[in-house]
C-alpha positions, 0 to 999 in steps of 0.5 A, spaced: 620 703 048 619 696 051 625 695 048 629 700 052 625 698 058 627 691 058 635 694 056 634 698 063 632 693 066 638 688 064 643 693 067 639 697 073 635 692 074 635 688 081 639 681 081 639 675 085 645 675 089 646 668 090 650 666 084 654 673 086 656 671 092 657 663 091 662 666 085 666 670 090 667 665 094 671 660 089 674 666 086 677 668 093 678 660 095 682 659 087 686 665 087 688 664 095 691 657 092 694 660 087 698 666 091 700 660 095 703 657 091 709 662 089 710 663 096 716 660 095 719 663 089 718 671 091 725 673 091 726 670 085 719 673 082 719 679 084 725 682 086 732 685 081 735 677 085 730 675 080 730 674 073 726 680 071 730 687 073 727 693 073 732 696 070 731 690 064 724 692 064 724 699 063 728 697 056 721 693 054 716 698 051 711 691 054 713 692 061 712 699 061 705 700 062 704 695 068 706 699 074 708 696 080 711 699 088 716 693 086 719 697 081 721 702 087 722 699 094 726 692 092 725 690 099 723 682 100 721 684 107 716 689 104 714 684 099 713 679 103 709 682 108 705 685 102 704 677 100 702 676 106 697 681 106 694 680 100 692 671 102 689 675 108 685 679 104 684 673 099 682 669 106 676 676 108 674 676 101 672 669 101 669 669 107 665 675 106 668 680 112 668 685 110 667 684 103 668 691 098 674 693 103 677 686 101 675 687 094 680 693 093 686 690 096 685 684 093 685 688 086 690 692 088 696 688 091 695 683 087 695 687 081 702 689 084 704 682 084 702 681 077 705 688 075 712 686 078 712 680 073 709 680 066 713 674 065 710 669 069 703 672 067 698 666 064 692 666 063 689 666 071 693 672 072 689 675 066 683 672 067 682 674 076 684 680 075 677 682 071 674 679 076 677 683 082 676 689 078 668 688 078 667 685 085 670 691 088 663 695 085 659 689 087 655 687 093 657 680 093 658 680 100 651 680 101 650 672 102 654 667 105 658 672 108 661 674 115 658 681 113 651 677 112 650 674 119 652 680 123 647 683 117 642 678 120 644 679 127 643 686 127 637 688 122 633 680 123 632 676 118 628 682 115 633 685 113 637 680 110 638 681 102 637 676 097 636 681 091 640 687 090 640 694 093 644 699 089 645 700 083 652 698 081 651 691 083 647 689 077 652 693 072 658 690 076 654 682 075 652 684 068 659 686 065 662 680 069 658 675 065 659 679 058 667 679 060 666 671 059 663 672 053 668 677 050 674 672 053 671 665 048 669 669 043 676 672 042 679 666 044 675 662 038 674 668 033 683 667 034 684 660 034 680 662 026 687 664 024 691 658 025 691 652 018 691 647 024 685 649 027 682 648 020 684 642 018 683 638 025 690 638 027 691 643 033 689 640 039 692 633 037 699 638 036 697 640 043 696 634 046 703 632 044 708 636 047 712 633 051 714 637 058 706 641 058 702 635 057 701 629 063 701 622 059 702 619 053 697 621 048 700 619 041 695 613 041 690 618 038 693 618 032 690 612 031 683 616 031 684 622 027 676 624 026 676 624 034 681 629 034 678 634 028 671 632 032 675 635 037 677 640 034 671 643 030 667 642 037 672 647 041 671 653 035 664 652 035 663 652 042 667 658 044 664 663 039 656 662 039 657 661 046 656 668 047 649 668 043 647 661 046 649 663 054 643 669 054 638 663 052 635 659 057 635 653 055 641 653 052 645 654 059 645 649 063 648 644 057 653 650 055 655 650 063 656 643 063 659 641 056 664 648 059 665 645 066 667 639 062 671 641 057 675 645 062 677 640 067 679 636 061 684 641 059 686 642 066 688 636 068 691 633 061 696 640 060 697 641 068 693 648 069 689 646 074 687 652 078 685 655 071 680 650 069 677 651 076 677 658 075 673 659 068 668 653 071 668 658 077 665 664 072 659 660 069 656 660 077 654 667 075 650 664 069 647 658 074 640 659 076 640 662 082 635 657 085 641 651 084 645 655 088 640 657 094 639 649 094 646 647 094 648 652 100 642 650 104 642 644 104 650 642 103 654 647 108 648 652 111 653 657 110 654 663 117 649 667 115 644 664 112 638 659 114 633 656 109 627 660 105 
């Protein structure tokens, strides 16, 4: 029974908001920079002028199952309108105006977006459009939010959350913690396939592809044990990080060797935003008191005082 009564607890149980909505924040922020930077290229993206027609998606059995209003009104007026709404809407969630509202269109019209598209599809689409899905149900607009100081305004600061009130929160903050775990063990248990990952060669593969990377790393040759270190550091990480994250002590390394890790590979490969997004989700694994700490006495976010 204390088993059951401890797994009731872990999906139903009341969450510290904190880490929630600090996650939103970057995820709202990082997902606005990065539908800005196709701003220019929607004719191209996403309209039959571009390089993927409608009528070829339909031949692609792939294509099929992503539906997308683009498909139908090939207007690049109402696309750009849409675009347009979809950064205003990005902006409302990071801010935290009128937070749950956001979050569905946010999910919506970016996933027409990402629909219209597969071909430009990589790994911030796929991993973004998890989280939106889950901040729909979640109260992340809680803390640090415009909803948070008119919240205060009109209740008091008795009525100000810190810990959670419904019962979708805590299970829409569960599953985005363990859709990190599901994306690194797969991604590690994948990587067991490929000999290259076996013998220690596949990140100085990587590391030497010319138009993807953004110096000269040939140099590491020279340093083979380096490179299968590297190599073998990388698998063991991503697959017990799954098992290790839920272990208090364990977390603060993990996060750290993470952030590392990731920064690394987003500034040798070019993949800033992506780097910065999968850093942005062990927020949710942070402890909630660093959090609390960093906005009180950094920025004092609208709508939130000291303890």
């Amino acid at each position: 029974m204390n088993y059951l009564r401890k797994w009731d607890e872990f999906w139903f149980g009341k969450i510290t908001l904190a880490p929630l909505c600090a996650f939103r924040i970057a995820l709202g922020a990082l997902m606005f920079i990065f539908v800005l930077s196709r701003s220019s290229d929607l004719e191209v993206f996403y309209t039959n002028k571009g390089f993927l027609t409608a009528a070829y998606a339909d031949l692609v059995e792939y294509f099929t199952y992503q539906k997308s209003i683009f498909y139908i009104y090939d207007d690049i007026r109402l696309i750009t309108s849409m675009h347009i709404a979809l950064l205003l809407s990005l902006i409302a969630l990071t801010l935290g105006f009128y937070t749950r509202v956001a979050a569905v269109l946010v999910f919506v019209l970016n996933l027409m977006f990402i629909n219209r598209n597969p071909a430009i599809q990589y790994g911030v689409d796929f991993i973004s459009s998890f989280y939106l899905f889950y901040l729909m149900f979640a109260d992340s607009g809680a803390r640090f939010s415009i909803d948070a100081a008119r919240l205060k305004k009109k209740v008091g600061k008795s009525g100000y959350p810190r810990e959670s009130r419904d019962i979708l929160t805590p299970v829409a903050f569960r599953l985005m913690q363990i859709q990190l775990c599901v994306i690194y063990f797969y991604s590690g248990t994948a990587k067991l396939k490929g000999s290259r990952w076996w013998n220690g060669s596949a990140i100085f593969d990587v590391l030497t592809m010319e138009g993807l990377v953004a110096f000269d790393f040939s140099f590491l040759a020279y340093f083979p044990h380096l490179l299968v270190f590297a190599c073998y550091m990388t698998l063991l990480w991503e697959i017990f990080f799954p098992t290790l994250i839920w272990i208090k002590p364990f977390q603060l390394p993990l996060i750290i060797f993470g952030c590392l890790m990731h920064i690394a590979f987003g500034v040798v490969l070019q993949i800033p935003v992506f780097g910065a997004l999968m850093c942005a989700v062990y927020l949710l694994f942070l402890d909630p008191s660093l959090i609390e700490r960093f906005f009180n006495l950094r920025f004092r976010l609208v709508g939130d005082g000291p303890k």
